[in-house]
Each structure stands twice: as C-alpha cells, then as structure tokens.
C-alpha positions in Angstrom: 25.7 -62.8 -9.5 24.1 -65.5 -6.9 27.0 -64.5 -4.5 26.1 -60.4 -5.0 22.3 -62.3 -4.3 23.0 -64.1 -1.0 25.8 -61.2 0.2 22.6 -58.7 -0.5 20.0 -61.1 1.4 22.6 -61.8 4.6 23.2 -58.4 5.0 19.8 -57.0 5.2 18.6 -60.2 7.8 22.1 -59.0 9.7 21.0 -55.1 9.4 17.5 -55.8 10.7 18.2 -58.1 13.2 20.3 -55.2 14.5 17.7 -53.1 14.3 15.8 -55.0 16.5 12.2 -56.2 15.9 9.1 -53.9 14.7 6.7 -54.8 17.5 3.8 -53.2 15.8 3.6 -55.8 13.4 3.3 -58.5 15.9 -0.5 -60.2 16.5 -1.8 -63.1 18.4 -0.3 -62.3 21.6 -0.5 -65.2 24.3 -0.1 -65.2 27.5 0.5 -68.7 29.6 -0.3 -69.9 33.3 2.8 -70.5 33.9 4.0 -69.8 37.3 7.5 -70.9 38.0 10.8 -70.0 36.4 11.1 -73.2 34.5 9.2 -71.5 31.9 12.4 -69.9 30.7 13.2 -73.5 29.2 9.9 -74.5 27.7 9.6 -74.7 23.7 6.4 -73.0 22.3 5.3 -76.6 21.4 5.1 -77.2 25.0 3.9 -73.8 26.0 0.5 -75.1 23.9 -0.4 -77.3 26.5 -0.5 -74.6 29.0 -3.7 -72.6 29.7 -3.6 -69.3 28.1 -5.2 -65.7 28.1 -5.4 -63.7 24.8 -3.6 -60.3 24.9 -5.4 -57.3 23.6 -3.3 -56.7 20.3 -3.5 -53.2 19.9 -3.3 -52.8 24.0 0.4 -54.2 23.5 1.2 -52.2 20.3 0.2 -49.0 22.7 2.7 -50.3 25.0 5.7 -51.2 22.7 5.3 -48.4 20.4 8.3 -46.6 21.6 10.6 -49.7 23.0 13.6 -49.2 23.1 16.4 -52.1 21.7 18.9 -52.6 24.6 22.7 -53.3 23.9 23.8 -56.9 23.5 26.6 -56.7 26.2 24.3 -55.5 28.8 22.7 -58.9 31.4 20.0 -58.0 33.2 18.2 -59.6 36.4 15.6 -61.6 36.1 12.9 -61.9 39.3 10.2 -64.2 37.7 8.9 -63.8 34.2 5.9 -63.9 32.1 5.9 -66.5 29.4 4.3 -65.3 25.7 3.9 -65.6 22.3 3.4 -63.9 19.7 3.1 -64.0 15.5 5.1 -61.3 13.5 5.5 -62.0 9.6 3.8 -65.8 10.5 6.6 -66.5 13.2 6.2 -67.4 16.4 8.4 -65.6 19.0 8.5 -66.7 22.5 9.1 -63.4 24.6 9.9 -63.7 28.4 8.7 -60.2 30.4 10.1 -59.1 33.3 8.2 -59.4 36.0 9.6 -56.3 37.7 11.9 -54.6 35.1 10.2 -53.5 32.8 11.9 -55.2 30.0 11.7 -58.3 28.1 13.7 -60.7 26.1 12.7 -62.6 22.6 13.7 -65.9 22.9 13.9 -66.3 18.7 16.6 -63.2 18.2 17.9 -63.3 21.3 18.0 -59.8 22.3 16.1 -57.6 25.0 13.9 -54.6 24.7 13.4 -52.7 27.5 9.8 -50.2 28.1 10.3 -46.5 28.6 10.0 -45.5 32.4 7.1 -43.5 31.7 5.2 -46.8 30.5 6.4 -49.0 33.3 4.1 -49.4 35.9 0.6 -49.1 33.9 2.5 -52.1 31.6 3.3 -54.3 34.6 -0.3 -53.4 36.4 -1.9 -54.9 33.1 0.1 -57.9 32.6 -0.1 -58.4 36.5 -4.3 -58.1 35.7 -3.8 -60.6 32.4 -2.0 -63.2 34.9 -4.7 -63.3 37.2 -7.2 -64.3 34.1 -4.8 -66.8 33.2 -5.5 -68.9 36.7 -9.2 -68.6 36.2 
C-alpha cells in the first residue's frame, strides 16, 4: 500500500511539473538591481542583499495569464536578464526574464515559459519601467 502511496504522489509531482507552473498563484514578486549577467548564478539568499522593487501582483498575473510552457529540447538566447522572485504555494522561485525575448526561465523547475506575441512589448516596456525604479 505505501508503494501504491509514493507511485501515486511521484506521478502527480512528475505530471505537474510537466504541466508547467500556474503563474496565477504566484505573489510577492521581486524585482532586483541587478545589472550584469552574473545574476544568472546568484542564490535567492544572495539576491536579498540586492536593492529591490515590488512588482504589482495582479499586473504580472495580467501578463502571464495565457503563457505558454515551451518544449524542454528547445535553448534559447539570452541578451541580459532580469533577476526575480516570486512565492507560489510558500516557495520561492527565482525566474530570469529575457530582456529582449519575451520569455523567461524558473530557475527551481528548470523550464521556460515564453509570453504570447500579442503581450510582448507592453510586458518588456513595464519591466524596462520597474528597472529604472530599482536604481532609484
């Protein structure tokens, strides 16, 4: 019975990480003053010592409402990043964002998620507006 248990638990953390992550559920967004690529390899213990701007919670569920999951095989080009955090289910994720691409990576899954085209430029004018708060 224990082994049905642990089969039934593994399979629905396997099924869901495929699934990819429910953004909407997310809260506490961050966003760091970070400028330089290094960030890729900071911890979110040492992304606390950086200066930080609150992100507008329900501005970001507007923008990730319909992101899309991108395949696991697919590498995609990174030209600078935004470095931040957020809290789903009381765990912090560390999420990169493309500068320029419109997508984004979660550090804690390891998986991108990419923003509909539609979306693109009004979500990289804003974070591009929330970076400039974060040198203030």
């Amino acid at each position: 019975m224990k082994y049905i248990i642990c089969f039934g638990l593994l399979f629905s953390f396997v099924f869901a990480v495929g699934q990819g992550i429910n953004w909407q559920k997310a809260k506490d967004w961050k966003m760091y003053n970070i400028i330089d690529d290094v960030g890729l390899g900071y911890s979110i213990d040492t992304l606390g010592s950086f200066p930080f701007v609150k992100m507008n919670t329900d501005s970001v569920r507007i923008f990730l409402k319909n992101v899309e999951l991108l395949p696991e095989e697919k590498y995609y080009v990174w030209m600078g990043a935004y470095y931040v955090t957020c809290s789903i289910d009381s765990i912090i994720h560390k999420v990169d964002i493309s500068v320029h691409g419109g997508f984004f990576y979660d550090e804690l899954t390891k998986r991108y998620y990419q923003l509909p085209m539609s979306q693109r430029n009004d979500w990289m004018a804003w974070l591009n507006d929330l970076r400039k708060r974060t040198n203030k």
